[in-house]
Structures are given as structure tokens and as C-alpha cells.
C-alpha positions as CSV (number, residue, x, y, z in Angstrom):
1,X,0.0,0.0,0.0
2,X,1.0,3.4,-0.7
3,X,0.7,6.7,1.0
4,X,0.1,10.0,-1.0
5,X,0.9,12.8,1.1
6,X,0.1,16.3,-0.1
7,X,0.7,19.8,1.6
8,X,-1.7,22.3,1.4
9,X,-1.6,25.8,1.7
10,X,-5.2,27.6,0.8
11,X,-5.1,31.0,0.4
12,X,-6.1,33.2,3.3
13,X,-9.9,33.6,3.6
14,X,-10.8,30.9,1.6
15,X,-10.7,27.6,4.1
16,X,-14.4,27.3,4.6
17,X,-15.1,27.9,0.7
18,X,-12.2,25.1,0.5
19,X,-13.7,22.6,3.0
20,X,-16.7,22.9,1.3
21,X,-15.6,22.3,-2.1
22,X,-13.5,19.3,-1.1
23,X,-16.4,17.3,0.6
24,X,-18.7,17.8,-3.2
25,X,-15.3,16.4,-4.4
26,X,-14.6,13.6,-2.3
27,X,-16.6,11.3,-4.3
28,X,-14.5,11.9,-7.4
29,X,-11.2,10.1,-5.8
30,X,-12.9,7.7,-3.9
31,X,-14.5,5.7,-6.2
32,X,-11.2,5.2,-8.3
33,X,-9.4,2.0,-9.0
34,X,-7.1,1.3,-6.3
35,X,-8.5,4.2,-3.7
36,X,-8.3,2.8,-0.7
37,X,-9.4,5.4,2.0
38,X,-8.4,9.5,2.4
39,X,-8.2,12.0,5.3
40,X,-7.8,15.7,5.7
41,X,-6.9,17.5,8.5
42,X,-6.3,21.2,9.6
43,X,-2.9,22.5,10.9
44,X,-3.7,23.2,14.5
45,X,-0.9,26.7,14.2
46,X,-2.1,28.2,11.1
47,X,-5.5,27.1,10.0
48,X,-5.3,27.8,6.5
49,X,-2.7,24.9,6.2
50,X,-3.8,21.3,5.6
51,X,-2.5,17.6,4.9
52,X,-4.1,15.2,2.7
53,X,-3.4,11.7,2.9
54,X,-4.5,9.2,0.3
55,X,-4.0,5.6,0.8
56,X,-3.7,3.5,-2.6
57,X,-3.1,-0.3,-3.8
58,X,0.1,1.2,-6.0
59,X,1.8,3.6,-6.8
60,X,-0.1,3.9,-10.2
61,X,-3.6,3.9,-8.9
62,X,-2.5,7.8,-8.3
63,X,-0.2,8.9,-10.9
64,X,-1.7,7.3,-14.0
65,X,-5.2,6.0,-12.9
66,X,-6.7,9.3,-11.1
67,X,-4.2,11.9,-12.4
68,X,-4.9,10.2,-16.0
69,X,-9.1,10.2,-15.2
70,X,-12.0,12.6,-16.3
71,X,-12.5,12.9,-12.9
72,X,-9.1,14.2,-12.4
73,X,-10.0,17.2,-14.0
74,X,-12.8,17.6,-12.5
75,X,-11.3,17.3,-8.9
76,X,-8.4,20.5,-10.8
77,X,-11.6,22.2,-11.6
78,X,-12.7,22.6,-8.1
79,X,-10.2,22.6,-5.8
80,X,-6.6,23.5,-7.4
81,X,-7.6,27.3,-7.6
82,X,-7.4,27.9,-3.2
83,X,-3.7,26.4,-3.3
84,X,-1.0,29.2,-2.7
85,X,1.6,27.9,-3.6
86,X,1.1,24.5,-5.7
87,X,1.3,21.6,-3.3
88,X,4.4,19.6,-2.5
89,X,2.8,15.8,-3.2
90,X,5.1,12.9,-1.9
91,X,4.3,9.1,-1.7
92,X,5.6,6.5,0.9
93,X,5.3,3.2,1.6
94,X,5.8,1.1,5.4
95,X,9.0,0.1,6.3
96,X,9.1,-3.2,7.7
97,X,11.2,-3.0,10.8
98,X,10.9,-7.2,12.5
């Protein structure tokens, strides 16, 4: 399983508009091929900063499956205009330690 982890930085004012726009767009990611689950959570010091984290099957369920769907652009449409600047997005996977 991989982890997508994306920075977000919304520009100031805009969080609720933001908040609202990503629950109508929730549905877009979840119901791709190898979604596996998603949160998104508020910086506790400055408000206006969040973390996504996307859990996938691979690696390509992100970068070609949703980045390469309809629904991609769809999910640009409505959320990519409160980012200031473009977020950093990073992927891990576990380390197995035993």
C-alpha cells in the first residue's frame, strides 16, 4: 500500500469555501481504482494549512489511474484554484522493521 501525502496551503480567507468544495469532491477520488481510503486534516498553528493523505493499492492507482481520469480534472476544476503555492505531493510506503 502506498501513502500520498500532499501539503496544502489555501489561500487566506478561503478555508471554509475550501472545506466545502472538497467534501462535493470527495466522491471523485474515492470511487477510483485502487482508492483505498483518504483523510484531511487542519494544521492546528495556522488554519489555512492542511495535509491530505490518500492511501492507494500502488503507486499507479495515483499517478496514471486518477491523475490520467476525467474525474481528475474535474477534482483540478474545483479545488486547485485555493492552493497558494502548488502543493508539495510525496508518496511513501511502510517500512518493515521485524
Amino acid at each position: 500500500m502506498i501513502l500520498e501525502l500532499a501539503l496544502l496551503t489555501i489561500r487566506p480567507g478561503q478555508t471554509a469555501e475550501f472545506e466545502a468544495a472538497f467534501r462535493e469532491a470527495q466522491p471523485l477520488i474515492a470511487g477510483q481504482a485502487g482508492y483505498v481510503r483518504h483523510d484531511l486534516q487542519r494544521c492546528l498553528e495556522q488554519d489555512h494549512r492542511y495535509v491530505l493523505l490518500v492511501w492507494w493499492q500502488t503507486l499507479e492507482d495515483h499517478t496514471l489511474g486518477f491523475r490520467g481520469s476525467p474525474e481528475y480534472a474535474q477534482w483540478r476544476s474545483r479545488l486547485h484554484h485555493f492552493y497558494e503555492p502548488f502543493p508539495r505531493v510525496e508518496h511513501f510506503e511502510s517500512v518493515r522493521l521485524a
